[in-house]
C-alpha positions in Angstrom: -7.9 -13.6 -11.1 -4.1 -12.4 -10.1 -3.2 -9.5 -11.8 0.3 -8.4 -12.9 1.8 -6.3 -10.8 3.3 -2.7 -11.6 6.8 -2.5 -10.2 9.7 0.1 -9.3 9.8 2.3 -12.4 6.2 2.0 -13.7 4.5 5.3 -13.8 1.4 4.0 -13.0 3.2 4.1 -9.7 3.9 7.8 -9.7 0.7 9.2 -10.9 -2.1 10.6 -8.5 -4.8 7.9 -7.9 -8.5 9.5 -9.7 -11.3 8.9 -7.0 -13.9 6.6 -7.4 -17.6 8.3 -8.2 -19.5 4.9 -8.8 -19.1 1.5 -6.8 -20.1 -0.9 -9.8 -18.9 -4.2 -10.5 -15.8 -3.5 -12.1 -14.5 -1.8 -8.7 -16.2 -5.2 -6.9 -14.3 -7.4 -9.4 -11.2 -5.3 -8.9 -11.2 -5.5 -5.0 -11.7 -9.2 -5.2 -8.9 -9.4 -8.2 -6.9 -7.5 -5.6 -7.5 -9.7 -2.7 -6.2 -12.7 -5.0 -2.9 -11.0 -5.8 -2.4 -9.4 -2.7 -2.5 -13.2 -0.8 -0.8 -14.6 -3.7 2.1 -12.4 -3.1 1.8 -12.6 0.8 1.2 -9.3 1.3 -1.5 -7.7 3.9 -2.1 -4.5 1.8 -2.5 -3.6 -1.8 -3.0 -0.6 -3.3 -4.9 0.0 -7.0 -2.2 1.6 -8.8 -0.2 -1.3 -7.9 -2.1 -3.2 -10.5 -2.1 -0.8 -13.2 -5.7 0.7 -12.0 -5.1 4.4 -11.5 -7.6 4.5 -8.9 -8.2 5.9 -5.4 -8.5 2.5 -3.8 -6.4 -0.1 -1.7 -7.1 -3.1 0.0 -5.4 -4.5 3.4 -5.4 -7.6 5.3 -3.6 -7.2 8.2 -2.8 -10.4 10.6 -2.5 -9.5 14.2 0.0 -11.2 16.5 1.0 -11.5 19.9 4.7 -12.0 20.3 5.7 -14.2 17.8 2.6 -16.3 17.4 -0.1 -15.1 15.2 -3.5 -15.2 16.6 -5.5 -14.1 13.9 -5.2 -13.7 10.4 -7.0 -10.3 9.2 -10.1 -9.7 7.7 -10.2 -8.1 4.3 -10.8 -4.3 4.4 -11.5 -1.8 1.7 -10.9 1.6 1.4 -12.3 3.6 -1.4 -11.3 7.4 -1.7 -9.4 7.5 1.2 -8.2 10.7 3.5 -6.0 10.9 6.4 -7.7 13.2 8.3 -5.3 13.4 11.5 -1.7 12.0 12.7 -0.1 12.2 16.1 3.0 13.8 16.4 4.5 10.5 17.8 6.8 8.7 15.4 8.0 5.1 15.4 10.7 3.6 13.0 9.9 0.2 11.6 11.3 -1.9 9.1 8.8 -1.1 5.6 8.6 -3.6 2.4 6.5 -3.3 -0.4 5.1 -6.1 -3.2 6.4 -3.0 -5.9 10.0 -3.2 -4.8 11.1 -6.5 -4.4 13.8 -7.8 -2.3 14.2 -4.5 -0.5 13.3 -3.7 3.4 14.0 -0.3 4.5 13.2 1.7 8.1 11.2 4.5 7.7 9.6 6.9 10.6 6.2 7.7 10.6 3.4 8.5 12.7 1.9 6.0 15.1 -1.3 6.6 14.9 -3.5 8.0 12.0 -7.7 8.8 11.7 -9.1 7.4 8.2 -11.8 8.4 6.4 -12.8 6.6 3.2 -15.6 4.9 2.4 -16.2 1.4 2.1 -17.3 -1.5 -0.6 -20.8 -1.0 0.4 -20.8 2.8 -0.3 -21.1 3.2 3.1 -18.2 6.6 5.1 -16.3 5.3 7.5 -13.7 7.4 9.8 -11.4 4.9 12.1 -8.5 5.4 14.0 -5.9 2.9 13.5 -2.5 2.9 15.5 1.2 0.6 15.6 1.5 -1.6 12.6 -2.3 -1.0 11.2 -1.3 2.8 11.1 1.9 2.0 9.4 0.0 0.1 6.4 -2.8 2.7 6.2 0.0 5.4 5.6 2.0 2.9 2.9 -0.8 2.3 0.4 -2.3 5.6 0.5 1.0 6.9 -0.4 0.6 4.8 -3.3 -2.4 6.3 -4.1 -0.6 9.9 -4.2 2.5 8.4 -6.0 4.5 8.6 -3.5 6.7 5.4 -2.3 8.3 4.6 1.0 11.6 4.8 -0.2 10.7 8.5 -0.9 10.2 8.9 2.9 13.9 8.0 3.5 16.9 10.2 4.2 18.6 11.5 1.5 21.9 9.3 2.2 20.0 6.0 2.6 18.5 6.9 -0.7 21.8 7.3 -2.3 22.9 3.7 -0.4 19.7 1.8 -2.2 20.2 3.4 -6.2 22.1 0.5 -7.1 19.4 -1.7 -5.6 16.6 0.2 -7.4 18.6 0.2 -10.7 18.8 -3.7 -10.5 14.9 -3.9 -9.5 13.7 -1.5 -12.2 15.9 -3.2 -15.0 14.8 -7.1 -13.5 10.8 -6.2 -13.0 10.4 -3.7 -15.8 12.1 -3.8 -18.5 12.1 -7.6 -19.0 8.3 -7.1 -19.5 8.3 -4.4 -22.3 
């Protein structure tokens, strides 16, 4: 089932994620209500809170390309109580949307490669390096899962550029559903 989607100005979205003790079949039925939205809304990563579930838990599905031609399509991966563990000191700028904030693409600088630890639908701990773009999406939904947004990783005069835009998105997506 797709679930609605909490957007710019939801505090759901702001709020510290509370960790997972018990993989039951609510958590399995969220992760595969998750997946729906997420691939409804064409995204390749998904955190909890971004369906109103408070929760330490996102979800990614991360195509891989070469060039321009994408030669495989991602596999669906779950992270449950997740923890960066480590991040290089190198930093790459890349272009950052997210399904919360519609409409808006921003550049923001983060650390090319990260080490993960969570654990997995099956209960079982994984730790994984992950580098490039795979980094990059690790980092964006577990921000979400410590309120934090990527627009709160910009500059402080790019943030000042992009009120306006935020204004409009948190008066379209919000407050048209109270």
């Amino acid at each position: 089932m797709k679930l609605p989607l909490a957007y710019y100005g939801e505090s759901v979205l702001r709020r510290k994620a509370q960790p997972i003790a018990t993989i039951d079949q609510t958590i399995r039925e969220l992760v595969k209500n998750m997946d729906e939205t997420m691939k409804a809304n064409r995204g390749c990563g998904l955190a909890a809170p971004q369906v109103h579930r408070s929760l330490a838990l996102f979800i990614t599905c991360i195509p891989h390309y070469a060039g321009e031609k994408k030669i495989s399509p991602g596999v669906l991966r779950v992270f449950i109580n997740p923890k960066i563990v480590a991040y290089s000191e190198e930093t790459e700028a890349c272009e950052e949307s997210c399904l919360s904030i519609p409409g808006l693409k921003e550049t923001v600088i983060r650390p090319l490669k990260i080490v993960l630890q969570a654990v997995d639908l099956e209960g079982k701990k994984i730790e994984e390096e992950f580098s490039g773009f795979d980094a990059r999406v690790m980092m964006h939904e577990n921000d979400h899962l410590n309120g934090v947004l990527y627009i709160d990783r910009l500059s402080l005069a790019r943030k000042k550029a992009i009120e306006k835009a935020l204004r409009e998105i948190k008066q379209r997506y919000t407050i048209s559903r109270k």
